[in-house]
PQR file of N, CA, C, O and H, with PARSE charges and radii, in Angstrom:
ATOM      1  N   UNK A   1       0.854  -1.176   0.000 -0.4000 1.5000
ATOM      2  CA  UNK A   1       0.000   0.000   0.000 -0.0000 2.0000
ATOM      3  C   UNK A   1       0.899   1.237   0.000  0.5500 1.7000
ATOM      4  O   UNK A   1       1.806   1.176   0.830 -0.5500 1.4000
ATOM      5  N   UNK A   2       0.854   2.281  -0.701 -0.4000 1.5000
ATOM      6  CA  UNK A   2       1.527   3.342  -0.713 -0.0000 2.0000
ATOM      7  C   UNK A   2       0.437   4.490   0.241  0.5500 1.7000
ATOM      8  O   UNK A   2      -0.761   4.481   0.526 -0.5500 1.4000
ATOM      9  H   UNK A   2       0.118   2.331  -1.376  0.4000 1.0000
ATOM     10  N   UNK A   3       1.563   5.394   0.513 -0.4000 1.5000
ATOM     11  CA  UNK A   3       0.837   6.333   1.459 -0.0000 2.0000
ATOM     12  C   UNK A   3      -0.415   7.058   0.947  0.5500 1.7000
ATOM     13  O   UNK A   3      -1.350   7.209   1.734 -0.5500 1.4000
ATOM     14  H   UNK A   3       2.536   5.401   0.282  0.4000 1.0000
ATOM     15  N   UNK A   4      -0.514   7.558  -0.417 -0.4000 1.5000
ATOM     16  CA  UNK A   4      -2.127   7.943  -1.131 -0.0000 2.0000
ATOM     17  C   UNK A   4      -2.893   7.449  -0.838  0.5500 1.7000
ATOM     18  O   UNK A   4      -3.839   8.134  -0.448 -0.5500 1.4000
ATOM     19  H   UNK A   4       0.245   7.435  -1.056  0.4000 1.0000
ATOM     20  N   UNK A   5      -3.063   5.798  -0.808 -0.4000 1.5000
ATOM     21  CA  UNK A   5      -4.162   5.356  -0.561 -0.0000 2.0000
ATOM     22  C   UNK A   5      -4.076   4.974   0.913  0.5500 1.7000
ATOM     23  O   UNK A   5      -4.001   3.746   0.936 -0.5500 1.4000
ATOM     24  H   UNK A   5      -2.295   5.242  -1.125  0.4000 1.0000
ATOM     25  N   UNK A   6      -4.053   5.464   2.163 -0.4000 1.5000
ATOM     26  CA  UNK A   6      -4.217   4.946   3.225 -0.0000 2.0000
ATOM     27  C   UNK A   6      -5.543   6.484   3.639  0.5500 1.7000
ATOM     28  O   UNK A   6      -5.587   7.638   3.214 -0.5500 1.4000
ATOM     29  H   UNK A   6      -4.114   6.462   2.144  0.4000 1.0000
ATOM     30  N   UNK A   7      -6.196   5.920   4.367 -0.4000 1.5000
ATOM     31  CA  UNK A   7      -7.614   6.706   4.803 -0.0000 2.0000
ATOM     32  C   UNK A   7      -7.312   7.730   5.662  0.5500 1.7000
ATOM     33  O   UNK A   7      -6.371   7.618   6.448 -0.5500 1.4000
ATOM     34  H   UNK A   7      -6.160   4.983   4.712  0.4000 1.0000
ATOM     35  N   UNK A   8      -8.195   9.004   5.595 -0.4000 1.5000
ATOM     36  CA  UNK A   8      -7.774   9.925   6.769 -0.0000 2.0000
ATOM     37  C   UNK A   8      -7.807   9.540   8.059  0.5500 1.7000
ATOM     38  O   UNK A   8      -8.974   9.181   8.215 -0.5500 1.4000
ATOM     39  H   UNK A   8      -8.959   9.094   4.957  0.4000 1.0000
ATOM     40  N   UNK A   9      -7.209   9.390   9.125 -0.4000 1.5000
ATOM     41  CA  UNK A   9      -7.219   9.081  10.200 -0.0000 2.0000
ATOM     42  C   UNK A   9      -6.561   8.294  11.334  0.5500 1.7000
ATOM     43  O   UNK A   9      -6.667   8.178  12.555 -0.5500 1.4000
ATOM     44  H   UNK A   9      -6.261   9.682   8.998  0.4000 1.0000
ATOM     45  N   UNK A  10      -5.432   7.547   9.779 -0.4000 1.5000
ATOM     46  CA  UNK A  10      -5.012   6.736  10.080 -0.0000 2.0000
ATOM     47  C   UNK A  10      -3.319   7.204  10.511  0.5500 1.7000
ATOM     48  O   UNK A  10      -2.683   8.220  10.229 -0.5500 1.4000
ATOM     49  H   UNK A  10      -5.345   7.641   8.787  0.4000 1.0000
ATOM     50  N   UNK A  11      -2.831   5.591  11.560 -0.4000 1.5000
ATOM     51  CA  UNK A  11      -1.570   5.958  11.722 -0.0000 2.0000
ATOM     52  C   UNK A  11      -0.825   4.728  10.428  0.5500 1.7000
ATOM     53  O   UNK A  11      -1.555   3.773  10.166 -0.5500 1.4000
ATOM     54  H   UNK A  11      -3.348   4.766  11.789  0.4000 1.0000
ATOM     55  N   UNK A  12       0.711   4.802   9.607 -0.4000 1.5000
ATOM     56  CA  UNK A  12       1.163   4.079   9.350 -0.0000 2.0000
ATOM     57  C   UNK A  12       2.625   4.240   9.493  0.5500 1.7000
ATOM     58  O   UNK A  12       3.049   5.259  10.039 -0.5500 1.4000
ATOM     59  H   UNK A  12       1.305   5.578   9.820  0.4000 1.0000
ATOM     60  N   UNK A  13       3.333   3.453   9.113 -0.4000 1.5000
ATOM     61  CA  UNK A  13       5.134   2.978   9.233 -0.0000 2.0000
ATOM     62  C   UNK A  13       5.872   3.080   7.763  0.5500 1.7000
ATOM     63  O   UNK A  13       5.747   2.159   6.956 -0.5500 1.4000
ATOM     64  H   UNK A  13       2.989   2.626   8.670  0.4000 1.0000
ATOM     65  N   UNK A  14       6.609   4.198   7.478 -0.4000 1.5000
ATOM     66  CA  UNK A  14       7.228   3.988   6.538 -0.0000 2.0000
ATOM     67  C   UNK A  14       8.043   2.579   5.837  0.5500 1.7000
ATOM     68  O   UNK A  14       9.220   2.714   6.170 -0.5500 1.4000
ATOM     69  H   UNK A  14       6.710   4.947   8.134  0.4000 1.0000
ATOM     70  N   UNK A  15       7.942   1.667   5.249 -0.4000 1.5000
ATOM     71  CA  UNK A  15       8.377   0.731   4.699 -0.0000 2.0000
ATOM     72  C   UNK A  15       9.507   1.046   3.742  0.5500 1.7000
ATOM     73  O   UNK A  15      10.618   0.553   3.936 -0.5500 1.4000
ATOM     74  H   UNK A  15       6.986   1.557   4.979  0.4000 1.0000
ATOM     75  N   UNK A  16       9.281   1.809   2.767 -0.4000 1.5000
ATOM     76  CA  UNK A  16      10.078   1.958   1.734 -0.0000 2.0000
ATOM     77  C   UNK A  16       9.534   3.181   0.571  0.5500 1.7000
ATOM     78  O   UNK A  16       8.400   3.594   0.328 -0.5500 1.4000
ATOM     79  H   UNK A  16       8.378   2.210   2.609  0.4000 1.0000
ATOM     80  N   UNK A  17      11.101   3.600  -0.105 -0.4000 1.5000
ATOM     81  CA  UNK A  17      10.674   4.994  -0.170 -0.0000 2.0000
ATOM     82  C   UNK A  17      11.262   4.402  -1.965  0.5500 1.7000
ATOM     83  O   UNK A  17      12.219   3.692  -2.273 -0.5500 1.4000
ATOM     84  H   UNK A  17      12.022   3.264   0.092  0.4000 1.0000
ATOM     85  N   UNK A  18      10.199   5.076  -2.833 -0.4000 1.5000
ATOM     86  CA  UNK A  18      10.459   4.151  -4.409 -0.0000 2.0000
ATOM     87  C   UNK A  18      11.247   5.613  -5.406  0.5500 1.7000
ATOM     88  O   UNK A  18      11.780   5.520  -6.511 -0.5500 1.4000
ATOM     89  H   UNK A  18       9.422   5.653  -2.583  0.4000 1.0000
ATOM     90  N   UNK A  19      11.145   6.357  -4.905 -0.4000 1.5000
ATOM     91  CA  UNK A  19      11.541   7.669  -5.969 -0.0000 2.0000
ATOM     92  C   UNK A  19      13.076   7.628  -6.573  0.5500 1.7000
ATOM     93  O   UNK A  19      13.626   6.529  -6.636 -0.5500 1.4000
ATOM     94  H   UNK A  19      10.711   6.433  -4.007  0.4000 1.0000
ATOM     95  N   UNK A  20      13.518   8.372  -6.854 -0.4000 1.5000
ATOM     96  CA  UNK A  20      15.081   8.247  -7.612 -0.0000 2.0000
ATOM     97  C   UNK A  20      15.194   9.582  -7.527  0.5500 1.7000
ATOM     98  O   UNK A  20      14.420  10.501  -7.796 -0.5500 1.4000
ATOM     99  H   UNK A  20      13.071   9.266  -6.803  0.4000 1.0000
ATOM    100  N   UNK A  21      17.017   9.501  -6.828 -0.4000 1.5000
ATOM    101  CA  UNK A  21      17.621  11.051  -7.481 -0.0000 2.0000
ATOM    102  C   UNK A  21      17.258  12.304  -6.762  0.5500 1.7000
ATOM    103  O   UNK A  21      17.780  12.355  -5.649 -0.5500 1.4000
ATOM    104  H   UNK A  21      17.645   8.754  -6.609  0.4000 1.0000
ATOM    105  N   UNK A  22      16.508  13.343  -7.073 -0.4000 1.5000
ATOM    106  CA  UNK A  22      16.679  14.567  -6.244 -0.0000 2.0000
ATOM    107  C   UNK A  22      14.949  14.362  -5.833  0.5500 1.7000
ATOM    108  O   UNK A  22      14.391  14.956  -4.911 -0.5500 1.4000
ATOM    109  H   UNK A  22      16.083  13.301  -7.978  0.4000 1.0000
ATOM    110  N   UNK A  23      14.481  13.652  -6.505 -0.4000 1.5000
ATOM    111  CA  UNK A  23      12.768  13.455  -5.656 -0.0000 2.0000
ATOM    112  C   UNK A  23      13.110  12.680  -4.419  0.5500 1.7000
ATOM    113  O   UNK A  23      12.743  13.069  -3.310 -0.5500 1.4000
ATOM    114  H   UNK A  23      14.934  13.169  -7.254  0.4000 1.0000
ATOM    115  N   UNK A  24      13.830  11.557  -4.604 -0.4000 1.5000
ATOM    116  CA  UNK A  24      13.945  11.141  -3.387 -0.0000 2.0000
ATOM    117  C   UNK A  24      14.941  11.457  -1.972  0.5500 1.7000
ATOM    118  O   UNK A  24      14.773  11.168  -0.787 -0.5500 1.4000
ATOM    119  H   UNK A  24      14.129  11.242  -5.505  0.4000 1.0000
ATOM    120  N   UNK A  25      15.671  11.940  -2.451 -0.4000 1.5000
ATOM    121  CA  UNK A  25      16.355  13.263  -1.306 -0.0000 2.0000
ATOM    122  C   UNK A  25      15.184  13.985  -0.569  0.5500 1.7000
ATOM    123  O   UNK A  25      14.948  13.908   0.636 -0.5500 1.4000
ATOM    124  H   UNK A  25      15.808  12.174  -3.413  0.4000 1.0000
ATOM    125  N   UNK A  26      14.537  14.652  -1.439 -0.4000 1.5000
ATOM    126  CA  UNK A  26      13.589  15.312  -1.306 -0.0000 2.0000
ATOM    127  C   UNK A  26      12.796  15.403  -0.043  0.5500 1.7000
ATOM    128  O   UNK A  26      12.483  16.271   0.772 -0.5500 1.4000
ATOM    129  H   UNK A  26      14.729  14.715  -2.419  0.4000 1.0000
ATOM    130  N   UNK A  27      12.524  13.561  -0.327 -0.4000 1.5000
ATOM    131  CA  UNK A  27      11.415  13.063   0.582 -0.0000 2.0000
ATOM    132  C   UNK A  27      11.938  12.666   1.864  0.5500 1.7000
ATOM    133  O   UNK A  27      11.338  12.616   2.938 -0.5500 1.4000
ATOM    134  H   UNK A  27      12.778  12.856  -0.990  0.4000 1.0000
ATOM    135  N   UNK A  28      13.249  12.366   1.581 -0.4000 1.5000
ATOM    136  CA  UNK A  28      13.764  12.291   2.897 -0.0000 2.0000
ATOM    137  C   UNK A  28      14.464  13.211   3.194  0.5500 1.7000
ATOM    138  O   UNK A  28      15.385  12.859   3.931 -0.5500 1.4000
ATOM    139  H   UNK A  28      13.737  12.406   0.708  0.4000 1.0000
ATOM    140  N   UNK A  29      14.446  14.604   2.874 -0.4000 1.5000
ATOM    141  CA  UNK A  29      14.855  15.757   3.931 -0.0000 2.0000
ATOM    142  C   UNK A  29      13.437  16.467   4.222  0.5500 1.7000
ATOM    143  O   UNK A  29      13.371  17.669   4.479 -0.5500 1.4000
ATOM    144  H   UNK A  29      13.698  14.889   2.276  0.4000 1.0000
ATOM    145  N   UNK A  30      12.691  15.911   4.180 -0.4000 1.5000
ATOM    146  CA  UNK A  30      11.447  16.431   4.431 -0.0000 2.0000
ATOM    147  C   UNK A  30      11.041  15.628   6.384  0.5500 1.7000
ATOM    148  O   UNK A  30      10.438  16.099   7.347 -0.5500 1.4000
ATOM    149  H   UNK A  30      12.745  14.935   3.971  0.4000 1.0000
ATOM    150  N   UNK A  31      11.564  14.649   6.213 -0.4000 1.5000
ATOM    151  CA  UNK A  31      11.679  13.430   7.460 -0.0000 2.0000
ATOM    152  C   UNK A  31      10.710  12.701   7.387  0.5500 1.7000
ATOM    153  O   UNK A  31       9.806  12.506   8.199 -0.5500 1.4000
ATOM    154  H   UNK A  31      12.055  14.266   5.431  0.4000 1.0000
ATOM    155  N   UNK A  32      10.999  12.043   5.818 -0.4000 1.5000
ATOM    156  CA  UNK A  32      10.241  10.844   5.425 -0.0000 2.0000
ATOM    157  C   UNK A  32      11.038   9.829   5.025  0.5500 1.7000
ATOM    158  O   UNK A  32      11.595   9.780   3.928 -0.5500 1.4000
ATOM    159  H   UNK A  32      11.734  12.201   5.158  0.4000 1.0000
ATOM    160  N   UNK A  33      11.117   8.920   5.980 -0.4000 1.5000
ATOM    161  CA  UNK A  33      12.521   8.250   6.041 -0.0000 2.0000
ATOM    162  C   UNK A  33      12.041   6.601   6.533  0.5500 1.7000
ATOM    163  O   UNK A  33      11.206   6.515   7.434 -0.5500 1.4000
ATOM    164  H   UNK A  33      10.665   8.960   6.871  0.4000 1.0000
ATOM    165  N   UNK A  34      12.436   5.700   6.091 -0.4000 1.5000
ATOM    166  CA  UNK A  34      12.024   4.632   6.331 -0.0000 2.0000
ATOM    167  C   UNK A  34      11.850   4.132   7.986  0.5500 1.7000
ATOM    168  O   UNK A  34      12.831   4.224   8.723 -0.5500 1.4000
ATOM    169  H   UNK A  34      13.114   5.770   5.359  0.4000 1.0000
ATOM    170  N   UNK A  35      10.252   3.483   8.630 -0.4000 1.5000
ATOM    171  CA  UNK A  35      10.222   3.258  10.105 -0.0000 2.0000
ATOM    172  C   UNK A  35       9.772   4.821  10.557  0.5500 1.7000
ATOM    173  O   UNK A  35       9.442   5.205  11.679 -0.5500 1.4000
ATOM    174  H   UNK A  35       9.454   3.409   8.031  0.4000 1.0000
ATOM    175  N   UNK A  36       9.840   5.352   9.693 -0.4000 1.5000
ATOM    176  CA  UNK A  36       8.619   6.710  10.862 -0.0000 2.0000
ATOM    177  C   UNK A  36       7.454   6.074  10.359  0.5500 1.7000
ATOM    178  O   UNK A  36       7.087   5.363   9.424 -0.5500 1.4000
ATOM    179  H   UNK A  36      10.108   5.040   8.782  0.4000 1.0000
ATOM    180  N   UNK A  37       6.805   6.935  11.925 -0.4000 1.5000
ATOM    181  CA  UNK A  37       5.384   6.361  11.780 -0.0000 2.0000
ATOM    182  C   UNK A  37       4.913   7.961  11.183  0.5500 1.7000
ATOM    183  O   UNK A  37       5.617   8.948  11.397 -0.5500 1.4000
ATOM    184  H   UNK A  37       7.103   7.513  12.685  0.4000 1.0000
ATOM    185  N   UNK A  38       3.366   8.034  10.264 -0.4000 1.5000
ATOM    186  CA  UNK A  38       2.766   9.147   9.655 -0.0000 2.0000
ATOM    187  C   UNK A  38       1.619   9.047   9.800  0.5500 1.7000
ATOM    188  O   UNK A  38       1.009   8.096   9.310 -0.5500 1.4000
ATOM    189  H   UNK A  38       2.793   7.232  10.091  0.4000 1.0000
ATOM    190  N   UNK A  39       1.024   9.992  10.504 -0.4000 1.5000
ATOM    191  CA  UNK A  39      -0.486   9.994  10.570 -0.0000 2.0000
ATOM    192  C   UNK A  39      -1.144  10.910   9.820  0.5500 1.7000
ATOM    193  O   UNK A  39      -0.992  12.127   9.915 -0.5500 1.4000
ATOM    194  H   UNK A  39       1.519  10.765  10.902  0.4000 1.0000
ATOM    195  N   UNK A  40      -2.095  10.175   8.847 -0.4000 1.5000
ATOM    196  CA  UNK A  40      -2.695  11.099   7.500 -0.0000 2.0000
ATOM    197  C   UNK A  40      -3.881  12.107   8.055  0.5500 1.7000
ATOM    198  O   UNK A  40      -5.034  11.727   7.850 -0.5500 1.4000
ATOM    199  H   UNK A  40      -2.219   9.186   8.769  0.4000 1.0000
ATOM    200  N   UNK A  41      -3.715  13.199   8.652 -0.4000 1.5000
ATOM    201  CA  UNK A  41      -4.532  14.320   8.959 -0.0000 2.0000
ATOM    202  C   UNK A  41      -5.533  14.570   8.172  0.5500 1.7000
ATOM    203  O   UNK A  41      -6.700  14.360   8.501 -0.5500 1.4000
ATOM    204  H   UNK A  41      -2.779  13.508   8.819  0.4000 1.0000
ATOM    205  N   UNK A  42      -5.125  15.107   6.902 -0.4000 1.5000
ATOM    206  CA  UNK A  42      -6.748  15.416   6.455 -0.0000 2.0000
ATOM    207  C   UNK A  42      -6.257  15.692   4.904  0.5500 1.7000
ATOM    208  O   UNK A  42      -5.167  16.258   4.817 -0.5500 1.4000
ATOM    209  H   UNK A  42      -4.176  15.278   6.635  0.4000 1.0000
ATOM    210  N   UNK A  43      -7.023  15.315   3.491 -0.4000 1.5000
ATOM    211  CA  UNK A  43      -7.103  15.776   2.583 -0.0000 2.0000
ATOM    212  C   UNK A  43      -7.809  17.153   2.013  0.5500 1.7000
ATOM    213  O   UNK A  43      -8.918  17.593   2.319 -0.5500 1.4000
ATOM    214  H   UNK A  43      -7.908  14.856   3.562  0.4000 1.0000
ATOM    215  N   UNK A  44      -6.902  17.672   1.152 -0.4000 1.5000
ATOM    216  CA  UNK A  44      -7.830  18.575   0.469 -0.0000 2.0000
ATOM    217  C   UNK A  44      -8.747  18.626  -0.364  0.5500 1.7000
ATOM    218  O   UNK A  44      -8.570  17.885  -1.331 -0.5500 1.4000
ATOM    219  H   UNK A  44      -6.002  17.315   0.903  0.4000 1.0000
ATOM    220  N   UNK A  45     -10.189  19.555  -0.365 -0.4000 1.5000
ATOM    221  CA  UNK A  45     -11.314  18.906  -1.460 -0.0000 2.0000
ATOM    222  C   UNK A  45     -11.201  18.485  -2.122  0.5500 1.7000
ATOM    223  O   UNK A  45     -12.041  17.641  -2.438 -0.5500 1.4000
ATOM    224  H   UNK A  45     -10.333  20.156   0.421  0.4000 1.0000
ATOM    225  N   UNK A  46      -9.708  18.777  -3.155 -0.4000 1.5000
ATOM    226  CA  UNK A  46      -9.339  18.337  -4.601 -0.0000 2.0000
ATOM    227  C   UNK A  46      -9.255  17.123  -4.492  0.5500 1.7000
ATOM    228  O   UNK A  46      -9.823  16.350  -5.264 -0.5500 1.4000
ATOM    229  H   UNK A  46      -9.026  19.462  -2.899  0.4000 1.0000
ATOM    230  N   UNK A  47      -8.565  16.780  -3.557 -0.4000 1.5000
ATOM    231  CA  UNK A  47      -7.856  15.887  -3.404 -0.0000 2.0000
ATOM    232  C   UNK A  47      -6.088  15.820  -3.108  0.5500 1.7000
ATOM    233  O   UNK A  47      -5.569  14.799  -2.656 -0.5500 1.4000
ATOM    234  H   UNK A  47      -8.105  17.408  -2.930  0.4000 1.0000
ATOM    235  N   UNK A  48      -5.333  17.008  -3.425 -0.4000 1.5000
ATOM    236  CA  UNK A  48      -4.352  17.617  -3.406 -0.0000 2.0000
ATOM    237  C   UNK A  48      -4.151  18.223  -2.718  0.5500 1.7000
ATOM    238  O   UNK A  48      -5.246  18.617  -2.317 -0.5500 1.4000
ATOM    239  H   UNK A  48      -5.755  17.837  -3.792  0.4000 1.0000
ATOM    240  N   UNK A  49      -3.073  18.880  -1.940 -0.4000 1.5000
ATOM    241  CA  UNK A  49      -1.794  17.729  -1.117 -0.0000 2.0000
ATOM    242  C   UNK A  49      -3.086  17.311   0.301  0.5500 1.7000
ATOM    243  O   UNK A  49      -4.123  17.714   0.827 -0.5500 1.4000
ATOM    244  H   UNK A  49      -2.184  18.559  -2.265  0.4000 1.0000
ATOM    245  N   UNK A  50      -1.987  16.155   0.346 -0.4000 1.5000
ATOM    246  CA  UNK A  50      -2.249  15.646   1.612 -0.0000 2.0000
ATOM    247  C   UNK A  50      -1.621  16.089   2.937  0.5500 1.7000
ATOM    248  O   UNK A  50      -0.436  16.266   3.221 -0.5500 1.4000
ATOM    249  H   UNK A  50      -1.145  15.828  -0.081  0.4000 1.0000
ATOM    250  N   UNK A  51      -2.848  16.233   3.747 -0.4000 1.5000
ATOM    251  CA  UNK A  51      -1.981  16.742   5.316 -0.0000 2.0000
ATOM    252  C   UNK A  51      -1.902  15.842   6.076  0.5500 1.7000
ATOM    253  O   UNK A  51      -2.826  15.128   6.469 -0.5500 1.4000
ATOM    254  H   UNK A  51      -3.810  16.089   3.516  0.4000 1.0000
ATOM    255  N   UNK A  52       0.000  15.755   6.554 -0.4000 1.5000
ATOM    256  CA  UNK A  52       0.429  14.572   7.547 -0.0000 2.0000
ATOM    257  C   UNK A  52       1.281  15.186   8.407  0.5500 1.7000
ATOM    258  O   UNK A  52       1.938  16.193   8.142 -0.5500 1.4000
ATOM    259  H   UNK A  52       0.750  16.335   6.235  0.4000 1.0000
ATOM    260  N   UNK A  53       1.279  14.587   9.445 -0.4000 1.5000
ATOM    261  CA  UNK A  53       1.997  14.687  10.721 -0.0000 2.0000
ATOM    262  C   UNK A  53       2.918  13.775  10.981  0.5500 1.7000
ATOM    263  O   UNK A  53       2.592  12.714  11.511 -0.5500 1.4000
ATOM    264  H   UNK A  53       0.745  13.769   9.661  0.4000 1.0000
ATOM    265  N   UNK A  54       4.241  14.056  10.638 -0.4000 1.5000
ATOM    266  CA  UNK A  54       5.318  13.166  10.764 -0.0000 2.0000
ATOM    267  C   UNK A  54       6.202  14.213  11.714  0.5500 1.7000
ATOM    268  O   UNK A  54       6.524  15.375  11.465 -0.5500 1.4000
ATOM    269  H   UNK A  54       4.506  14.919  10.207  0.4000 1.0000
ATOM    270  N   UNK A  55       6.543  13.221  13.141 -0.4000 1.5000
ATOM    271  CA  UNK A  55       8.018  13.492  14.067 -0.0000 2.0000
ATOM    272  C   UNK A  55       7.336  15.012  14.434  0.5500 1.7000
ATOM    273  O   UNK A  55       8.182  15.847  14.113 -0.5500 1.4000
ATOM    274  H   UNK A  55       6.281  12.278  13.343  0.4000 1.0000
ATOM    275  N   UNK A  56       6.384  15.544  14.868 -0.4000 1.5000
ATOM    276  CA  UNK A  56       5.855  16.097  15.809 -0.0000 2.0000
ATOM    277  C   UNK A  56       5.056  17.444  15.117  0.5500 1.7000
ATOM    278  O   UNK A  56       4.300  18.192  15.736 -0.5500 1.4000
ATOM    279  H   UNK A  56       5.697  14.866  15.129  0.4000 1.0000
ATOM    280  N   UNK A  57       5.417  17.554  13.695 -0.4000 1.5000
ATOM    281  CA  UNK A  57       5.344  18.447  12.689 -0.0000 2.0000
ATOM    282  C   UNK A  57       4.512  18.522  11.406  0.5500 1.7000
ATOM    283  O   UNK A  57       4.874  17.727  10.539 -0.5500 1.4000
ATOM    284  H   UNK A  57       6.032  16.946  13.192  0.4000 1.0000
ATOM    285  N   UNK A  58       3.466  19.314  11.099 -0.4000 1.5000
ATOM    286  CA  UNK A  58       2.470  19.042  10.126 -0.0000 2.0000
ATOM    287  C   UNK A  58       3.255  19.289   8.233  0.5500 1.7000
ATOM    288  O   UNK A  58       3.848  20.252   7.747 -0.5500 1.4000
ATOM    289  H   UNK A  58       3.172  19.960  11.804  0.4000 1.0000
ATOM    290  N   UNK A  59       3.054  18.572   7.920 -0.4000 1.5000
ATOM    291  CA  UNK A  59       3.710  18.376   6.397 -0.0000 2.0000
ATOM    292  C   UNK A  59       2.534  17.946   5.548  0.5500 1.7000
ATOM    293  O   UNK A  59       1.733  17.053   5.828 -0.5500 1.4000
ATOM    294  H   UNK A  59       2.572  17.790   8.315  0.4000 1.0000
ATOM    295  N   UNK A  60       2.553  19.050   3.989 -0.4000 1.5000
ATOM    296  CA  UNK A  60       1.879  18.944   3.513 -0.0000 2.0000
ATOM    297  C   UNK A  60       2.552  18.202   2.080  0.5500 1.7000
ATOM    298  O   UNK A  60       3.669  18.663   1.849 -0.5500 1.4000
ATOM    299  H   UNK A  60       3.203  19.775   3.762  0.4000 1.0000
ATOM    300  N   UNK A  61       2.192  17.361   1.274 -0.4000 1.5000
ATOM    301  CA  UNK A  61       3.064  16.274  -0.222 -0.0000 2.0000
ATOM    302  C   UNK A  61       1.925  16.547  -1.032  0.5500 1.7000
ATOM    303  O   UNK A  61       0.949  17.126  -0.556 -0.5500 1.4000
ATOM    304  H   UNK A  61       1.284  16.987   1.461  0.4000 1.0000
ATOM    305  N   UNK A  62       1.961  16.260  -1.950 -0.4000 1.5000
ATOM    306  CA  UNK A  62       1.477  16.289  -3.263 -0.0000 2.0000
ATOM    307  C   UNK A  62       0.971  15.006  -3.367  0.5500 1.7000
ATOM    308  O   UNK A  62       1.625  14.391  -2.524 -0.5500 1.4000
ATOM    309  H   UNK A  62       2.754  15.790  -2.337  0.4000 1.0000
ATOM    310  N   UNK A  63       0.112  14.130  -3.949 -0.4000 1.5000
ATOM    311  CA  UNK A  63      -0.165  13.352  -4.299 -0.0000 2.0000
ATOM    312  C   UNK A  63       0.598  11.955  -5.090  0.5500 1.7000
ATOM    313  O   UNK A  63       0.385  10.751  -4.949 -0.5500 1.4000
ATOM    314  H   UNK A  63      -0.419  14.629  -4.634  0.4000 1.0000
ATOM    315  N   UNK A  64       1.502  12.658  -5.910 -0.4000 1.5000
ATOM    316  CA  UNK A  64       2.087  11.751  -6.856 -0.0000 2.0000
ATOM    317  C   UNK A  64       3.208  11.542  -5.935  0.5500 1.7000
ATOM    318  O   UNK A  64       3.753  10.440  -6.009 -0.5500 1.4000
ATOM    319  H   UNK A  64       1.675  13.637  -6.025  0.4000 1.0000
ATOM    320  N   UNK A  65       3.788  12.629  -4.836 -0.4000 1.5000
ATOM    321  CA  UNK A  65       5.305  11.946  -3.944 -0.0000 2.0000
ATOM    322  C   UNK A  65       4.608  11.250  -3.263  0.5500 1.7000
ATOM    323  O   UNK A  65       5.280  10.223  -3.158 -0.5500 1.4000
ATOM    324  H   UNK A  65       3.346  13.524  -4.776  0.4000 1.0000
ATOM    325  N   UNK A  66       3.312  11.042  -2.483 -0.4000 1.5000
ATOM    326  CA  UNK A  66       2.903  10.119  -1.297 -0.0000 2.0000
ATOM    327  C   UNK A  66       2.709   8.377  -2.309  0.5500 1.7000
ATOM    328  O   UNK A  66       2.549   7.267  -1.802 -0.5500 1.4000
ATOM    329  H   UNK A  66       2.767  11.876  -2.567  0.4000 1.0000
ATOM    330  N   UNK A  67       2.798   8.707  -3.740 -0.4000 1.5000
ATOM    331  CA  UNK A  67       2.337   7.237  -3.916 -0.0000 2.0000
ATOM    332  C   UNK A  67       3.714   6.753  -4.642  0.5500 1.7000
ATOM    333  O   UNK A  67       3.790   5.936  -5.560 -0.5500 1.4000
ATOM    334  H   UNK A  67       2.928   9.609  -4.152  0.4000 1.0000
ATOM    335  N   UNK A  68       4.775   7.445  -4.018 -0.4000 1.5000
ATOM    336  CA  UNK A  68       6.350   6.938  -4.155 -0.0000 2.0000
ATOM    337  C   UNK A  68       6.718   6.595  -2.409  0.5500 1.7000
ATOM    338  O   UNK A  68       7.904   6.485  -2.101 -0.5500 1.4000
ATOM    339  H   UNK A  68       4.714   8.109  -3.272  0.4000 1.0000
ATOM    340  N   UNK A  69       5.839   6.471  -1.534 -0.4000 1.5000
ATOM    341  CA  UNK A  69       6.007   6.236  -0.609 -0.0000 2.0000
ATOM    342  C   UNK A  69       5.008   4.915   0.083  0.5500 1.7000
ATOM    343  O   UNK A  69       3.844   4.962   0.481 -0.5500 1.4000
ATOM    344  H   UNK A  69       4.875   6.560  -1.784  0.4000 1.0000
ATOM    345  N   UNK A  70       5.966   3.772   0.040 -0.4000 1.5000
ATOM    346  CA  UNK A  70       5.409   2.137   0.528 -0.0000 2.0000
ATOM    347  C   UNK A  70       5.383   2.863   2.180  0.5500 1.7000
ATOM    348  O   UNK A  70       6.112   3.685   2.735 -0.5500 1.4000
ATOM    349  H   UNK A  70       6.911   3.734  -0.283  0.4000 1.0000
ATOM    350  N   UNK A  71       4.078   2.049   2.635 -0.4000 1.5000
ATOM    351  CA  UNK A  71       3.826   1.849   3.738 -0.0000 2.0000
ATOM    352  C   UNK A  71       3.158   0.821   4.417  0.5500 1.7000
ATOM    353  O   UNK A  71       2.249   0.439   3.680 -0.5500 1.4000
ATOM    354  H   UNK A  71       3.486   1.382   2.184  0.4000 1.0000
ATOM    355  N   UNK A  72       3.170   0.163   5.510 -0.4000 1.5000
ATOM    356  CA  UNK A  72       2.414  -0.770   6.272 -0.0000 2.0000
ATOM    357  C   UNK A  72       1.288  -0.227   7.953  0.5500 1.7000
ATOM    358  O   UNK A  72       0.653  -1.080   8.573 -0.5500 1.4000
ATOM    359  H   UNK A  72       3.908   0.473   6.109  0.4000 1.0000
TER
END
């Protein structure tokens, strides 16, 4: 399951991070890093970005980086 599709409300565990190159830097200087846990706060009407709370701090991704991000 990648992080897009997990439901608002939920908590999950980073597993594995699929991007390449300066997207995936990216995602992990953001402190999305394999074994954090992320709790999906709330979507926007669009559907675009998603609001998460990772390591004590609200972070907002885009859609297409959360579904470069495996989770359990």
């Amino acid at each position: 399951m990648t992080l897009r599709e997990v439901p608002i409300g939920s908590s999950v565990t980073i597993k594995k991070l699929n991007g390449t190159g300066a997207t995936k830097r990216r995602i992990m200087d953001m402190g999305l890093v394999k074994g954090v846990e992320v709790f999906v706060k709330k979507v926007a009407p669009l559907g675009d970005p998603i609001e998460l709370t990772v390591r004590g701090y609200e972070l907002s991704i885009r859609k297409a980086d959360a579904e470069l991000i495996d989770v359990e």
